[in-house]
N, C-alpha and C positions, 0 to 999 in steps of 0.2 A: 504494500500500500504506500503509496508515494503520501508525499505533508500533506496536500492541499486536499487529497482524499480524507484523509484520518484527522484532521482539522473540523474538516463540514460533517463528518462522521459524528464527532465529539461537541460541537453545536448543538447538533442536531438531537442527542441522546440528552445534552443539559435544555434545552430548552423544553422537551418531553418532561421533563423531570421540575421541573418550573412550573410547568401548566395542571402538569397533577397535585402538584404539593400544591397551588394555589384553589383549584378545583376541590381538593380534598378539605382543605383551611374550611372553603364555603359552604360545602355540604355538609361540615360537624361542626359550622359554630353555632352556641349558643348562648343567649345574652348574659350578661354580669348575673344578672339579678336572680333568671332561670339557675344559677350556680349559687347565688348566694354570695357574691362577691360585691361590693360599693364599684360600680362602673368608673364613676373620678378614681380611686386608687389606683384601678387596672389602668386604665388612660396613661394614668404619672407613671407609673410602672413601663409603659410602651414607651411612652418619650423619654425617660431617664434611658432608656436604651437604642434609640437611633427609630423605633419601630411606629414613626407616624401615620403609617396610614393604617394601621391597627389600634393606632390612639382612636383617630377620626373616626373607626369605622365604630365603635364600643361609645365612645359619644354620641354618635348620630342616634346609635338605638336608642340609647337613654335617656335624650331628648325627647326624641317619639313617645317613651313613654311619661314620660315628666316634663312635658315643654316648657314647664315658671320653674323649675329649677335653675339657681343661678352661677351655683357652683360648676354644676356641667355647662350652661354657657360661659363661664371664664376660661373654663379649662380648654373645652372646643376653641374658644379665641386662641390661645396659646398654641394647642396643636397646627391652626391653622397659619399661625405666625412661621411656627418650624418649617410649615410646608411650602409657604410661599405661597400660599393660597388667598391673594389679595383681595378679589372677586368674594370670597365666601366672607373672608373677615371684615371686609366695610360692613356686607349685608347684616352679620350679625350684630357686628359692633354696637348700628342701630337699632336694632333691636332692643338691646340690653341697656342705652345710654341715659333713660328717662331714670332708669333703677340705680345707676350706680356713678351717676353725676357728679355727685358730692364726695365721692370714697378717691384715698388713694389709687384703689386700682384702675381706676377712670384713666390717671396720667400714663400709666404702663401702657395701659390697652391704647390710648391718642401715639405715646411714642412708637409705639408697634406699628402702629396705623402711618404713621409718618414718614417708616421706612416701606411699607409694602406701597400706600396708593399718599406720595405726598402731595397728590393736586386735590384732594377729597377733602373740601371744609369740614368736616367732622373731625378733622385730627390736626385742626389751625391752633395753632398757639393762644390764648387767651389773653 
């Protein structure tokens, strides 16, 4: 087997092996809560280890089921900070900005916002 064979060979075998394990992730996950686990901890837990889009995805449900929880919308902020997901974190930003106007974490969440969408008045200096 010459490189360029045994190369596309070895692609080909990791990227099978990617699509299963990500197929596999989807069809046995189940929510925090169905396990009995705080969804924010598992969240912190995924991002304290590089694993955002498994932050995001354990937030999203836990939203769904708790949409005035404001913990899980900080934290979803945060995750989507990590991601670079500007689009999603203005949207929420505003969502959450009537509730937590007055708190420190208003400033974090504006300075986040400053670096992802700095044309977006919502994250203007005061």
């Amino acid at each position: 087997m010459d490189a360029i064979t045994a190369l596309t060979a070895s692609f080909g075998l990791m990227s099978a092996y990617y699509i299963s394990r990500t197929l596999w992730r989807k069809a046995t996950y189940k929510k925090p809560q169905a396990r009995g686990i705080d969804p924010v901890g598992e969240a912190e837990v995924f991002l304290a280890y590089g694993r955002t889009s498994d932050a995001v995805r354990v937030l999203q449900d836990a939203m769904a089921d708790e949409p005035h929880n404001l913990s899980i919308k900080v934290t979803l902020l945060r995750a989507y900070s990590t991601e670079g997901n500007g689009k999603a974190y203005c949207r929420l930003a505003r969502d959450i900005q009537a509730q937590v106007k007055d708190q420190p974490v208003w400033f974090t969440i504006q300075e986040a916002g400053r670096r992802l969408a700095p044309q977006d008045p919502l994250f203007a200096k005061a």
